[in-house]
Backbone as ProteinMPNN parsed JSONL, in Angstrom:
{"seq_chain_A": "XXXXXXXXXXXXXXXXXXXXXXXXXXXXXXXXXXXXXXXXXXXXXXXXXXXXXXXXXXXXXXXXXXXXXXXXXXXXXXXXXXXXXXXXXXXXXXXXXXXXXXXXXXXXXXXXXXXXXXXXXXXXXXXXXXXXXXXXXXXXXXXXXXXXXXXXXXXXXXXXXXXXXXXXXXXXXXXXXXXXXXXXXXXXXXXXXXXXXXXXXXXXXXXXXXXX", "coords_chain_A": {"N_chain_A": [[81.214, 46.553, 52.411], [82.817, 44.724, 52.47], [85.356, 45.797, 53.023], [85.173, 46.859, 54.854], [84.428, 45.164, 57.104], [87.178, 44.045, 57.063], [88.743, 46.645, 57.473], [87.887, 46.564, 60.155], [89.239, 44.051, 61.244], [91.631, 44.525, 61.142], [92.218, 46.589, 62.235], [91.502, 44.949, 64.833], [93.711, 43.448, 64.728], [96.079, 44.789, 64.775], [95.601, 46.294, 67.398], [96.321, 44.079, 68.95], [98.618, 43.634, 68.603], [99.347, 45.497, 69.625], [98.94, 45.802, 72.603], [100.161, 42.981, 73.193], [102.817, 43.793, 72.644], [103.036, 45.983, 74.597], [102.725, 44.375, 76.945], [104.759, 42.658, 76.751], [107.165, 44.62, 77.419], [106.052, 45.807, 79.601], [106.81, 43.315, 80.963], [109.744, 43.402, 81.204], [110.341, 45.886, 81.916], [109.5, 44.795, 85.291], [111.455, 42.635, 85.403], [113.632, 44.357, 85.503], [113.258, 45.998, 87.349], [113.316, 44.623, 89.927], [115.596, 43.294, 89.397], [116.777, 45.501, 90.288], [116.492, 46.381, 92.751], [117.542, 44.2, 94.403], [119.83, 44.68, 94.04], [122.907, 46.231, 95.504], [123.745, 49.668, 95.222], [126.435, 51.098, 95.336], [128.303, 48.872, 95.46], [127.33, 47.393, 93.653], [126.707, 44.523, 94.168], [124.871, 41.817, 95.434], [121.815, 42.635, 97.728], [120.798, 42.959, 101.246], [118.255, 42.278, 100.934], [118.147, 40.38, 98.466], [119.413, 38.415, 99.735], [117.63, 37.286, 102.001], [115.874, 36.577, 100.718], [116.893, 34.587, 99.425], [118.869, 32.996, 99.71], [117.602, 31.236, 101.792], [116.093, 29.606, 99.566], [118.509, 28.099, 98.541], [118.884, 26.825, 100.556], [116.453, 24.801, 100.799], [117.043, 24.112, 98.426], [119.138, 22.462, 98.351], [118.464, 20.476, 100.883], [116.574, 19.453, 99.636], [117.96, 17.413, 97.373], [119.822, 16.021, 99.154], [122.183, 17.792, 99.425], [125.458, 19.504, 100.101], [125.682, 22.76, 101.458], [126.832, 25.777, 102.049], [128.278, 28.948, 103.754], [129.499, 31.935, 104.238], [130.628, 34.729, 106.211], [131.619, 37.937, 106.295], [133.613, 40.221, 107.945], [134.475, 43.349, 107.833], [137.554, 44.694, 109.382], [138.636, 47.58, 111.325], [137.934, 49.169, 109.483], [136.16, 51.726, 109.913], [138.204, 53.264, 110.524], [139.449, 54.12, 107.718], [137.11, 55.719, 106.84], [137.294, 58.309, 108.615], [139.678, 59.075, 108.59], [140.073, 59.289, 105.885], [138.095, 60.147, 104.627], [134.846, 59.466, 103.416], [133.896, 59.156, 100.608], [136.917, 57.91, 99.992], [136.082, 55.741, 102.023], [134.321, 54.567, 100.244], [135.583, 53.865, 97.993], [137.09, 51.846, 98.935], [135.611, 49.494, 99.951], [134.369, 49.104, 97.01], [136.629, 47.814, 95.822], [136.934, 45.54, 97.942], [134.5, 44.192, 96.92], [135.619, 43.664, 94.935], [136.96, 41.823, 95.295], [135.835, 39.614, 96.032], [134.194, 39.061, 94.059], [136.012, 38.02, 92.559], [136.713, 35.82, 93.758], [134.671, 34.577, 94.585], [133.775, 32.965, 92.289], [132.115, 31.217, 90.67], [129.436, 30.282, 88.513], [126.747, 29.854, 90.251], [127.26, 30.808, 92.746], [126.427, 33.023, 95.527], [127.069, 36.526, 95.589], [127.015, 39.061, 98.074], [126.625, 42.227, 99.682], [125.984, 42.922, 102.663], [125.381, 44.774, 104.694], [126.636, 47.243, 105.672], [130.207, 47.401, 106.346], [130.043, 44.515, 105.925], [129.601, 41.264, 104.794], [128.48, 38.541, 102.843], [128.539, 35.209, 101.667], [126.836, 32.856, 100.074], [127.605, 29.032, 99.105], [126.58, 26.833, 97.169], [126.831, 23.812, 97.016], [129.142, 23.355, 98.111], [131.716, 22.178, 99.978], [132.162, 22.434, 103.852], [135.228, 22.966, 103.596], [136.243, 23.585, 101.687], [135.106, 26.625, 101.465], [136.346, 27.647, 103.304], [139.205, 27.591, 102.468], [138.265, 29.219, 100.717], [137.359, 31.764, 101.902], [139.892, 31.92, 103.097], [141.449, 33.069, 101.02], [140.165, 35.14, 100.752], [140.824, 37.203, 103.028], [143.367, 37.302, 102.699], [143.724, 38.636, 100.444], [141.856, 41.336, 100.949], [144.046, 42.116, 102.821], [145.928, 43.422, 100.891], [144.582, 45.771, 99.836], [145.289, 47.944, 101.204], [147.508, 48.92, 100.329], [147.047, 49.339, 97.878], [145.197, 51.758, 97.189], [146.687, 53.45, 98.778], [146.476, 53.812, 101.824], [147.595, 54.555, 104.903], [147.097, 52.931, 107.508], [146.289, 50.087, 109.362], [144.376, 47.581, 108.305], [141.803, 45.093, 108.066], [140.348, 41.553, 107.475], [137.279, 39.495, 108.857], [136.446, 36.305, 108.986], [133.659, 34.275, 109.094], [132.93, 30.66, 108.843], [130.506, 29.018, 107.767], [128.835, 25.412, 107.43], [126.98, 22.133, 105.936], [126.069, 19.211, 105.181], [123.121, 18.854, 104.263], [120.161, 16.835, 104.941], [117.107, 15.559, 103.387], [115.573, 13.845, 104.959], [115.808, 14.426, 107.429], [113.681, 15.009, 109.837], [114.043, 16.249, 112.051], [114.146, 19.312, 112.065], [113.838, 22.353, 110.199], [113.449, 23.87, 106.811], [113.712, 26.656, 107.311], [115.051, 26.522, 109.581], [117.581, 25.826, 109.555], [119.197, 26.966, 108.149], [118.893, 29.169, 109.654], [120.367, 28.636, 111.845], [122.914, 27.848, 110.317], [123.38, 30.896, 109.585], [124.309, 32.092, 112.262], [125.99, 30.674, 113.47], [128.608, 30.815, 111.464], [128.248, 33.526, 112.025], [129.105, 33.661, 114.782], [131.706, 32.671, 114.576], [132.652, 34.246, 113.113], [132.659, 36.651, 114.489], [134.028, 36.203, 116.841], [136.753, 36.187, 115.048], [137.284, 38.473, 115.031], [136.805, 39.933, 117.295], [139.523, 39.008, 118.446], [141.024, 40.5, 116.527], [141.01, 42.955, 116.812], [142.176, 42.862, 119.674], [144.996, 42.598, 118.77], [145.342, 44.723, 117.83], [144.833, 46.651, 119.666], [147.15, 45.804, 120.871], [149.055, 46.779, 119.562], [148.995, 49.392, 119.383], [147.583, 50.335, 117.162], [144.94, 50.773, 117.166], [141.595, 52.348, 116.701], [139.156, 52.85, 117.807], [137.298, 51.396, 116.306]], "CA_chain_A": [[81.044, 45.716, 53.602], [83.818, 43.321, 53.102], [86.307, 46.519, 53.429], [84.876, 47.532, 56.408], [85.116, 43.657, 58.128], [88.67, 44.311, 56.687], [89.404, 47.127, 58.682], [87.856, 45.911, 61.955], [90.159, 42.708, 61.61], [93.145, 44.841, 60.767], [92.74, 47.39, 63.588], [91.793, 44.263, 65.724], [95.616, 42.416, 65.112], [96.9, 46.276, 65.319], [95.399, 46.494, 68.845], [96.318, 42.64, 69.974], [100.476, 43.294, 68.572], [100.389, 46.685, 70.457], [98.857, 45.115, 73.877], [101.477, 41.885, 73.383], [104.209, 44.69, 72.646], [102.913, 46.712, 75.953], [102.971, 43.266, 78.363], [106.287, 42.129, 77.309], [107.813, 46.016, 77.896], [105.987, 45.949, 81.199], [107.714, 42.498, 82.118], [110.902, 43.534, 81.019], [110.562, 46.578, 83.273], [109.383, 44.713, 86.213], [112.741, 42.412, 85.702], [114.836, 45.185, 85.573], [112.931, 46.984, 88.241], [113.345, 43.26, 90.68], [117.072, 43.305, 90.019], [117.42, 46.871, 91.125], [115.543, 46.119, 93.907], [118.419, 42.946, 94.934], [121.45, 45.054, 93.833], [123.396, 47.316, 95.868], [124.229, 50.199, 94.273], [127.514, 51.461, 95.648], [129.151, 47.872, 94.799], [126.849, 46.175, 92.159], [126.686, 43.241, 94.545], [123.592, 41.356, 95.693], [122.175, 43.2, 98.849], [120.516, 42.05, 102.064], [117.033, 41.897, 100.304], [118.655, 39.41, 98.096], [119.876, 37.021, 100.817], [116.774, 37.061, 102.867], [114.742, 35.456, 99.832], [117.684, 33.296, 98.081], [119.535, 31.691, 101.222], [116.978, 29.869, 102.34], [115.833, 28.647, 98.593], [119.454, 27.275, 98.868], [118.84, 25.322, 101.868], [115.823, 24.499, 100.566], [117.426, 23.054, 96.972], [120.022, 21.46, 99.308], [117.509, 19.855, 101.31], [115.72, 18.312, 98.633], [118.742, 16.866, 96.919], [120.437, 16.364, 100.065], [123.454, 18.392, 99.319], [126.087, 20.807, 100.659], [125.393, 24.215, 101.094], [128.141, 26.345, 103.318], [127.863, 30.218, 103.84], [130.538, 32.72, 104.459], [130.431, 35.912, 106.832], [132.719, 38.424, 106.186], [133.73, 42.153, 108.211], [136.015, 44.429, 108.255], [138.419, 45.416, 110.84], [139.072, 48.607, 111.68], [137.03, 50.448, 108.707], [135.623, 52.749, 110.718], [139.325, 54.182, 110.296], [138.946, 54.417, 106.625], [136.333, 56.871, 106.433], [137.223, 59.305, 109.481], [141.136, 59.258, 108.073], [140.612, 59.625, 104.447], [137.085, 60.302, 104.233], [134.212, 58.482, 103.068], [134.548, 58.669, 99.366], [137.765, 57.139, 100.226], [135.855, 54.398, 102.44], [133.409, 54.156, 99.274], [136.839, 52.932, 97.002], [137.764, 50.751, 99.204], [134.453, 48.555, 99.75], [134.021, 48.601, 95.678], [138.008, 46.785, 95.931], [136.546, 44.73, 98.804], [133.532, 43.572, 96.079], [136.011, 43.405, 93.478], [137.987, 40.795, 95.923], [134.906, 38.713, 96.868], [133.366, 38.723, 92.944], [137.124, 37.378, 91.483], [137.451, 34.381, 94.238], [133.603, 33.116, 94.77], [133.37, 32.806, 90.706], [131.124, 30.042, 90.607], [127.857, 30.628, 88.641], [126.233, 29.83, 91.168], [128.128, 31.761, 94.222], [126.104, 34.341, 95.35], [128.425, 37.557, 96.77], [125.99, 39.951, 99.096], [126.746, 43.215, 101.136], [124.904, 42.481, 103.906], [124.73, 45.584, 105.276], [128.046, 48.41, 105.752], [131.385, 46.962, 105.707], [129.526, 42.793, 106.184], [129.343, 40.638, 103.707], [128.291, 37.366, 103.095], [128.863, 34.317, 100.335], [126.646, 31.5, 100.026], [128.172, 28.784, 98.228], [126.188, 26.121, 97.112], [127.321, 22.478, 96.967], [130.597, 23.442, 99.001], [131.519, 21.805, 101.447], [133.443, 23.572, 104.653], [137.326, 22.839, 103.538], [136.161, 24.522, 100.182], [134.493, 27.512, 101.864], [137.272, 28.01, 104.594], [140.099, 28.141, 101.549], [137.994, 30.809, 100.31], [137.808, 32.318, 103.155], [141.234, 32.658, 103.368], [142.298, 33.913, 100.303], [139.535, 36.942, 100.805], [141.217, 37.616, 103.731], [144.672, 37.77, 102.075], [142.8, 39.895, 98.955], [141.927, 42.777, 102.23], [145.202, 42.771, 103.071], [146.607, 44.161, 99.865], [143.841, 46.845, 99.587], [145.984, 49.431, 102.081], [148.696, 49.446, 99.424], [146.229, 49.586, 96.442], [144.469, 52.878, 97.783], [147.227, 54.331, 99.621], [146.37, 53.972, 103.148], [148.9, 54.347, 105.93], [146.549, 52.514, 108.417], [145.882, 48.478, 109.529], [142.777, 47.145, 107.956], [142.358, 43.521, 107.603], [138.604, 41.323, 107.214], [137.288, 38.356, 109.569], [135.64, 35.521, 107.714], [132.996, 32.841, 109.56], [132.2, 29.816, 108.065], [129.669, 27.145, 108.512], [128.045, 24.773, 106.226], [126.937, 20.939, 105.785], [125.273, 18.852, 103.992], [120.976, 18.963, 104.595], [119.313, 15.327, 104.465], [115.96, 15.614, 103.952], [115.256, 12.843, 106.117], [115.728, 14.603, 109.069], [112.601, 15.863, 110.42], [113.622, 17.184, 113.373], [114.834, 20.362, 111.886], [113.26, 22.361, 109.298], [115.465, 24.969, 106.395], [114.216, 28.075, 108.046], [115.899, 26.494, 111.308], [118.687, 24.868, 109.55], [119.034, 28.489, 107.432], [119.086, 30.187, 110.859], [121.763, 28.144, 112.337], [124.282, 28.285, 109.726], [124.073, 32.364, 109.435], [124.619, 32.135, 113.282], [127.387, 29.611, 113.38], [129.076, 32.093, 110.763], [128.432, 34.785, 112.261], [129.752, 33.632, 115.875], [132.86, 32.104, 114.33], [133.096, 35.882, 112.547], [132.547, 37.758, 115.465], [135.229, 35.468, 117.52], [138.175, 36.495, 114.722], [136.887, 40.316, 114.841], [137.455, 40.593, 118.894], [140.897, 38.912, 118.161], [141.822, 41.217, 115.176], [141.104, 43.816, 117.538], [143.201, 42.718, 120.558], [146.081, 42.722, 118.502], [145.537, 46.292, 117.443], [145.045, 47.386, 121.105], [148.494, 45.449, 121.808], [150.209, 47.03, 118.531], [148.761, 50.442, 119.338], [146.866, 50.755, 116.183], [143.37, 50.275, 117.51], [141.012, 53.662, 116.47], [137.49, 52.941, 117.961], [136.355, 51.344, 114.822]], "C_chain_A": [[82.302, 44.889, 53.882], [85.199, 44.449, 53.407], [86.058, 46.799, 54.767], [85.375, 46.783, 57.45], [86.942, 44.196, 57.974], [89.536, 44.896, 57.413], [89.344, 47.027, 59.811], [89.027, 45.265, 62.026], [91.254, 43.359, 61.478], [93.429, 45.959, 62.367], [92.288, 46.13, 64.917], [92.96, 43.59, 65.915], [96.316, 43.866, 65.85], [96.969, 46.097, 66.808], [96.196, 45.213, 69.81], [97.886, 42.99, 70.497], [100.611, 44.59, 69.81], [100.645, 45.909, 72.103], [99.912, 43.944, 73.988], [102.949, 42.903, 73.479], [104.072, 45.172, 74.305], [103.597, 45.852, 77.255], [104.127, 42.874, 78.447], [107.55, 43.838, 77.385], [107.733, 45.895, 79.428], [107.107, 44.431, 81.767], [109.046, 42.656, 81.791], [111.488, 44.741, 82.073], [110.209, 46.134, 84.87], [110.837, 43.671, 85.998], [113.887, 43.844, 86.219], [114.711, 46.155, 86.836], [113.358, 45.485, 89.878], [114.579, 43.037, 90.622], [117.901, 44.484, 90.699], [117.351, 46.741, 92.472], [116.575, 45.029, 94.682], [119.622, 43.376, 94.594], [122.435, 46.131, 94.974], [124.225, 48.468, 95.299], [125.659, 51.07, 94.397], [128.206, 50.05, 95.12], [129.134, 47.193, 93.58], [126.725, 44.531, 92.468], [125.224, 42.936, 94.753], [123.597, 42.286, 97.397], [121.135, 42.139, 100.056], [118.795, 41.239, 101.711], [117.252, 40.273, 99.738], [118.75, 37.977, 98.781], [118.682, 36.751, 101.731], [115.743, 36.295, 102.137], [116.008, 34.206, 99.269], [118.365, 32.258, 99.12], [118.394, 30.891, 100.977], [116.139, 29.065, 100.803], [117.107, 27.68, 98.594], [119.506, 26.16, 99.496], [117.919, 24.724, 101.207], [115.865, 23.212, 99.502], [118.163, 21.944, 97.921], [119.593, 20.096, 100.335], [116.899, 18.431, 100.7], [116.658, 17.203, 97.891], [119.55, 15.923, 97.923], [122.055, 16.739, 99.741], [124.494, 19.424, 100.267], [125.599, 21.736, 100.336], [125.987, 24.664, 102.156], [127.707, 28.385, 102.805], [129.089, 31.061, 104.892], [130.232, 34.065, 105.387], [131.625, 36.608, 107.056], [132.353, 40.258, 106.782], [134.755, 42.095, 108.263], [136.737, 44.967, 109.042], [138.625, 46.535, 110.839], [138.955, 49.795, 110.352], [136.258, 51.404, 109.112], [137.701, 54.074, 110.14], [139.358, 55.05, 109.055], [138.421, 55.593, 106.624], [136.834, 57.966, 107.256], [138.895, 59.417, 108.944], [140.97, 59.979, 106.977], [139.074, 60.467, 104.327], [136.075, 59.375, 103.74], [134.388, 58.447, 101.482], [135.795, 57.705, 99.262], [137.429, 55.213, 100.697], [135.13, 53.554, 101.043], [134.456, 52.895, 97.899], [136.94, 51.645, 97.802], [136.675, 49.602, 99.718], [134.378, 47.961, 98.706], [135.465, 47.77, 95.516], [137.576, 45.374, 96.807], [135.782, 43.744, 97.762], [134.232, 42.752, 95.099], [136.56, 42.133, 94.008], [137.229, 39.841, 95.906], [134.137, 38.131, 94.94], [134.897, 37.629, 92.176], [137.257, 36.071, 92.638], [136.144, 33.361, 94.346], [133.188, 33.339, 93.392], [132.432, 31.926, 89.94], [129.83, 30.629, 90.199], [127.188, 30.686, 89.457], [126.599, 30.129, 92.777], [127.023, 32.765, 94.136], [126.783, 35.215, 96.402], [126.995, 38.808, 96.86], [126.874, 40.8, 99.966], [125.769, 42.871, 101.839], [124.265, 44.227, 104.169], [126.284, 46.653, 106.146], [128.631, 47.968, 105.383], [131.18, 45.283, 106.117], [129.347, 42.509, 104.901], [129.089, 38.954, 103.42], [128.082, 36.644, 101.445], [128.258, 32.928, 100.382], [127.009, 31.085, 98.834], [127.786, 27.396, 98.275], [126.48, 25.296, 96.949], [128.261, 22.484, 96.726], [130.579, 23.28, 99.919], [132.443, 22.785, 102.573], [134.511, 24.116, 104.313], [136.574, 24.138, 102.627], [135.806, 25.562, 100.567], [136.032, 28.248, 102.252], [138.548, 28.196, 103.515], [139.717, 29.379, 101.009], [137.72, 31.917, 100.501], [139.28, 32.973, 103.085], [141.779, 33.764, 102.288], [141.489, 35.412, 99.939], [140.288, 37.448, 101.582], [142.414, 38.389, 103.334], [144.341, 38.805, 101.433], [142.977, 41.289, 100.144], [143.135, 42.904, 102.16], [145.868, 43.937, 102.1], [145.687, 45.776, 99.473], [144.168, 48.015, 99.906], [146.978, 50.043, 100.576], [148.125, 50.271, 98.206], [146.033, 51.162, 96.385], [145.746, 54.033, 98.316], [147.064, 54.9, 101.25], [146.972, 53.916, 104.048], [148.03, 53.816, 107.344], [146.343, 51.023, 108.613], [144.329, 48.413, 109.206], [142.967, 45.676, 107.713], [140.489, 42.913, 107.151], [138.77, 39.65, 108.65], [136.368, 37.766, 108.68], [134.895, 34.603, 108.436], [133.136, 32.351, 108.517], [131.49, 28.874, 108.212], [128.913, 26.764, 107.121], [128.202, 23.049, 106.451], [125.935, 20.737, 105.036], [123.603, 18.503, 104.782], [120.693, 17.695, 104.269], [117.948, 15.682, 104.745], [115.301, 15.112, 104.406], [115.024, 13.088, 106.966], [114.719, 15.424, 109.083], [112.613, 16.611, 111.044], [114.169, 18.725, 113.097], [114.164, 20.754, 110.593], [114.427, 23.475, 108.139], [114.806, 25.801, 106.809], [114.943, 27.751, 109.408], [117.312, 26.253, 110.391], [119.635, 26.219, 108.547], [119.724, 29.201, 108.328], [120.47, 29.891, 111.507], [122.982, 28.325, 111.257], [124.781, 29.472, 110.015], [124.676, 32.391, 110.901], [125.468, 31.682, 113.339], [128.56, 30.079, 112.276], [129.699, 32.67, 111.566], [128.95, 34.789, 113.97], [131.134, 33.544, 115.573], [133.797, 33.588, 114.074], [133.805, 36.675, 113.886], [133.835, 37.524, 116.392], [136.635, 36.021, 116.446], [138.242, 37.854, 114.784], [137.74, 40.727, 116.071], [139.103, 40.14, 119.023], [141.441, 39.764, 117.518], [141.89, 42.77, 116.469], [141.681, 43.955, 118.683], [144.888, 42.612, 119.815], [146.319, 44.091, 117.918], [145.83, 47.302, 118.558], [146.523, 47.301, 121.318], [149.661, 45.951, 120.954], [150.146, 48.8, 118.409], [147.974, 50.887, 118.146], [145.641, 50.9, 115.557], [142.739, 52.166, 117.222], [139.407, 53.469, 116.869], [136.853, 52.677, 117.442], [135.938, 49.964, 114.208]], "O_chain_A": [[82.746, 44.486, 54.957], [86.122, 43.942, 54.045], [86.911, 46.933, 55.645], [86.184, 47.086, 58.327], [87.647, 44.643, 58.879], [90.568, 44.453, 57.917], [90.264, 47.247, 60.598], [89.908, 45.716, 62.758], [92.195, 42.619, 61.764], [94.357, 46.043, 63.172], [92.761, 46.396, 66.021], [93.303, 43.161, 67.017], [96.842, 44.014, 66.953], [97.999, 45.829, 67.427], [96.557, 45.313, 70.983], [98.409, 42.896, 71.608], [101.522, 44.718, 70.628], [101.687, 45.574, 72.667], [100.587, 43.994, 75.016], [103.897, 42.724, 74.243], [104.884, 44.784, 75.145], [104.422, 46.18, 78.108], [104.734, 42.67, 79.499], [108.774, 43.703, 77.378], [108.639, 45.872, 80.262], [107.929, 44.477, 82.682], [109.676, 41.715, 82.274], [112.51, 44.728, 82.76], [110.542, 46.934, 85.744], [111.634, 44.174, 86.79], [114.666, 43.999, 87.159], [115.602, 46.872, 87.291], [113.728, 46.043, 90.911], [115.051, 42.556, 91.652], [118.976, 44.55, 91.295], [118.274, 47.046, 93.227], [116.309, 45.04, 95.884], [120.574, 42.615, 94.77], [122.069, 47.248, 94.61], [125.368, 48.223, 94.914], [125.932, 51.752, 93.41], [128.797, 50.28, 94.065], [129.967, 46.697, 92.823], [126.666, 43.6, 91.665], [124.38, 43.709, 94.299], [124.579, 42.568, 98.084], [120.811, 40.968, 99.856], [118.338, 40.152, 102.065], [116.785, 39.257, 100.253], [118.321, 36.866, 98.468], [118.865, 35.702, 102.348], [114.921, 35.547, 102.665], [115.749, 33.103, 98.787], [118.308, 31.03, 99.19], [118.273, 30.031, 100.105], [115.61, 27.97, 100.991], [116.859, 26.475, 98.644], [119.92, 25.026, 99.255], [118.443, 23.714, 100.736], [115.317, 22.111, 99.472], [117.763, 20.799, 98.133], [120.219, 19.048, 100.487], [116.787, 17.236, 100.975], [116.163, 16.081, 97.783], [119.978, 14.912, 97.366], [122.965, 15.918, 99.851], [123.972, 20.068, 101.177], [125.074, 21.899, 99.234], [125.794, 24.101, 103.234], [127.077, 28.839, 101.85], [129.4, 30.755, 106.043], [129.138, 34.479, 105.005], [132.537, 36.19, 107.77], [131.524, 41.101, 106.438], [135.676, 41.33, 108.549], [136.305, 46.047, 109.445], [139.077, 46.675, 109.703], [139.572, 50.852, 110.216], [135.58, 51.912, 108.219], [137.964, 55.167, 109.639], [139.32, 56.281, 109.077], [139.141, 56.571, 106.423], [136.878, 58.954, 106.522], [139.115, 60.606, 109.178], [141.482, 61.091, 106.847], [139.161, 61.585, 103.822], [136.546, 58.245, 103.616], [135.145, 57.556, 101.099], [135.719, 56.75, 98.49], [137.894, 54.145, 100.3], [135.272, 52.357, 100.791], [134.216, 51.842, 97.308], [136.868, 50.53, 97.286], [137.289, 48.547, 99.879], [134.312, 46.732, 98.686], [135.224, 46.768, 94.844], [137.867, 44.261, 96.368], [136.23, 42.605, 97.635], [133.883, 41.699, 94.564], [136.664, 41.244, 93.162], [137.874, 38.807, 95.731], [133.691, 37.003, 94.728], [134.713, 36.681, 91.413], [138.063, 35.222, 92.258], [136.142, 32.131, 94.286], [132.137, 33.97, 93.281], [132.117, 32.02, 88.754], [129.123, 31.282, 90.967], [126.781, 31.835, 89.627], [126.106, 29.578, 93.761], [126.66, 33.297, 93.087], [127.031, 34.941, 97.576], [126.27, 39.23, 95.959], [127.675, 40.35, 100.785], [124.679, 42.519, 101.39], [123.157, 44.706, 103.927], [126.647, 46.412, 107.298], [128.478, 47.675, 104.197], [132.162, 44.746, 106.631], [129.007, 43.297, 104.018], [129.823, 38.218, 104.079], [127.673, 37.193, 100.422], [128.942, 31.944, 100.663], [127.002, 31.747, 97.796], [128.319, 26.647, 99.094], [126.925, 25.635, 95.853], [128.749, 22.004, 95.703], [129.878, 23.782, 100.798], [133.23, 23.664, 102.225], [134.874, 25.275, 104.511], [136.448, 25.321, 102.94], [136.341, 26.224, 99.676], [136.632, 29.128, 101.634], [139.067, 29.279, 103.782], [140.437, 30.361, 100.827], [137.736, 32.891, 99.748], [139.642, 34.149, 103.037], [142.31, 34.855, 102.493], [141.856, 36.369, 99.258], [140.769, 38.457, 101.065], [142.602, 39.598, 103.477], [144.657, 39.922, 101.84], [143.948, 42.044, 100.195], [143.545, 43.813, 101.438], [146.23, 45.057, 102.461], [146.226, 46.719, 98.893], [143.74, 49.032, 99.362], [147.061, 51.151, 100.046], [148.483, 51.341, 97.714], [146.688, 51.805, 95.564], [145.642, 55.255, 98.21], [147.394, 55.985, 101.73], [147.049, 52.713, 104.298], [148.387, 54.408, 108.363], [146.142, 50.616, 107.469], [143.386, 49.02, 109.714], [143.985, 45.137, 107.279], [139.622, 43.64, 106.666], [139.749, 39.062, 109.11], [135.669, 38.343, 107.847], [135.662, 33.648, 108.553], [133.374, 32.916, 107.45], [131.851, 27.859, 108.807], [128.551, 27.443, 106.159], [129.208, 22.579, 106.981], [125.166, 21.487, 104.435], [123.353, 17.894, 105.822], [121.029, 17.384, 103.127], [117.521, 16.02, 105.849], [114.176, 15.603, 104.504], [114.215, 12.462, 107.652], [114.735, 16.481, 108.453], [111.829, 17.557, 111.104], [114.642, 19.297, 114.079], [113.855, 19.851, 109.815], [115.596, 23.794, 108.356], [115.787, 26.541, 106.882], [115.342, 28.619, 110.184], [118.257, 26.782, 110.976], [120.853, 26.086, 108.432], [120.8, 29.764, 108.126], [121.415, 30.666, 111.653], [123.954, 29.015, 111.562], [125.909, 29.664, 110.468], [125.833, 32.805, 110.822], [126.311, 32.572, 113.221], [129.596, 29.433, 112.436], [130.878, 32.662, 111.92], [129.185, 35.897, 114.453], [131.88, 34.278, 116.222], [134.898, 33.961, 114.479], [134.935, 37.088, 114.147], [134.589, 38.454, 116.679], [137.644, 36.287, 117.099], [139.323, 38.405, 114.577], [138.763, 41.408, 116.134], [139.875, 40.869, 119.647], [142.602, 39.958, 117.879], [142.921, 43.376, 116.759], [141.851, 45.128, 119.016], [145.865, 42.56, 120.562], [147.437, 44.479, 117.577], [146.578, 48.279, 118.585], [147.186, 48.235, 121.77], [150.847, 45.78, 121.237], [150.883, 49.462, 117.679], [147.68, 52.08, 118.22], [145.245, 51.049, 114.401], [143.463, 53.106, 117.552], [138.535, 53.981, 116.167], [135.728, 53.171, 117.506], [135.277, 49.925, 113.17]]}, "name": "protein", "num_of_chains": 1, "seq": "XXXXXXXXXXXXXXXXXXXXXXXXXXXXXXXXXXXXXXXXXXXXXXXXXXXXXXXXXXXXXXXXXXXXXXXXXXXXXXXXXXXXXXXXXXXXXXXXXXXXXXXXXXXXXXXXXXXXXXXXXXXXXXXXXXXXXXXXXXXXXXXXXXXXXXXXXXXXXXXXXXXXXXXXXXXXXXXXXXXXXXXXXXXXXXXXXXXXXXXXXXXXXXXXXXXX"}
């Protein structure tokens, strides 16, 4: 009798360690399955999934603290050339250089670097203010430049960079963070769009414009 209890209680721990073994397998595969799910897999960056849940926790932290929080919008000029020149494998190099440019300047634990969505990209950068953004801004910009040489491209490619960002008081009522969320990416992404149609009038006027 008392062997018997014995083995119940022994195949009852058996059963408990396997089921505890099973649950923390499964949550180790739903992590790993939840960062696949936020990665892009041509760069290894965060993708637009990513930014559509984590931005606005940003604002959100920012909010509550009342802190800075600034946000970057970055395209590419005249990548369309890229691929129809060299090919797309070709365009594929020169995106993962693009990543490599954007992961070595917003280095900040807490930076997060996002493809948005083709050759877009975007950098929120949490309790930074504008100046600090807009320097880092620039020196992505510079980074593009050098990428023709890197690769071997005999073509003009360059990047445009928005930036907007301030600091959130959560005092203010009259504005909530999915509005205050919304407006930044916009205020970005106008500022963006404004150095794009420039980058591209000087290609028209240098002859080196390709439809792209």
């Amino acid at each position: 009798m008392q062997e018997m209890l014995f083995g119940l209680v022994f195949g009852l721990i058996a059963v408990i360690v396997f089921m505890l073994c099973r649950l923390h397998s499964l949550k180790g595969e739903n992590v790993e399955l939840r960062q696949h799910a936020f990665t892009d897999d041509l760069t290894g960056l965060k993708n637009q999934r990513y930014y559509n849940e984590f931005f606005l926790k940003e604002v959100n932290f920012a909010r509550r603290y009342n802190l800075p929080v600034s946000i970057i919008l970055i395209d590419l000029n005249n990548f369309k050339t890229v691929n129809d020149k060299y090919g797309h494998a070709k365009g594929d190099d020169y995106l993962k250089e693009v990543a490599r440019i954007l992961r070595r300047t917003a280095k900040r634990a807490e930076d997060h670097v996002i493809r948005y969505g083709g050759d877009e990209f975007v950098i929120i950068l949490p309790g930074a203010e504008p100046k600090d953004a807009e320097r880092i801004a620039q020196r992505i910009k510079t980074g593009v430049t050098s990428i023709n040489q890197q690769l071997g491209l005999q073509i003009e490619t360059s990047a445009s960079a928005g930036v907007a960002g301030r600091t959130i008081w959560r005092y203010d009522k009259r504005i909530t963070s999915e509005s205050e969320a919304e407006s930044l990416f916009n205020e970005a992404d106008a500022l963006m769009y404004k150095q794009k149609e420039a980058a591209r009038k000087e290609r028209l006027e240098s002859g080196t414009e390709n439809q792209g």
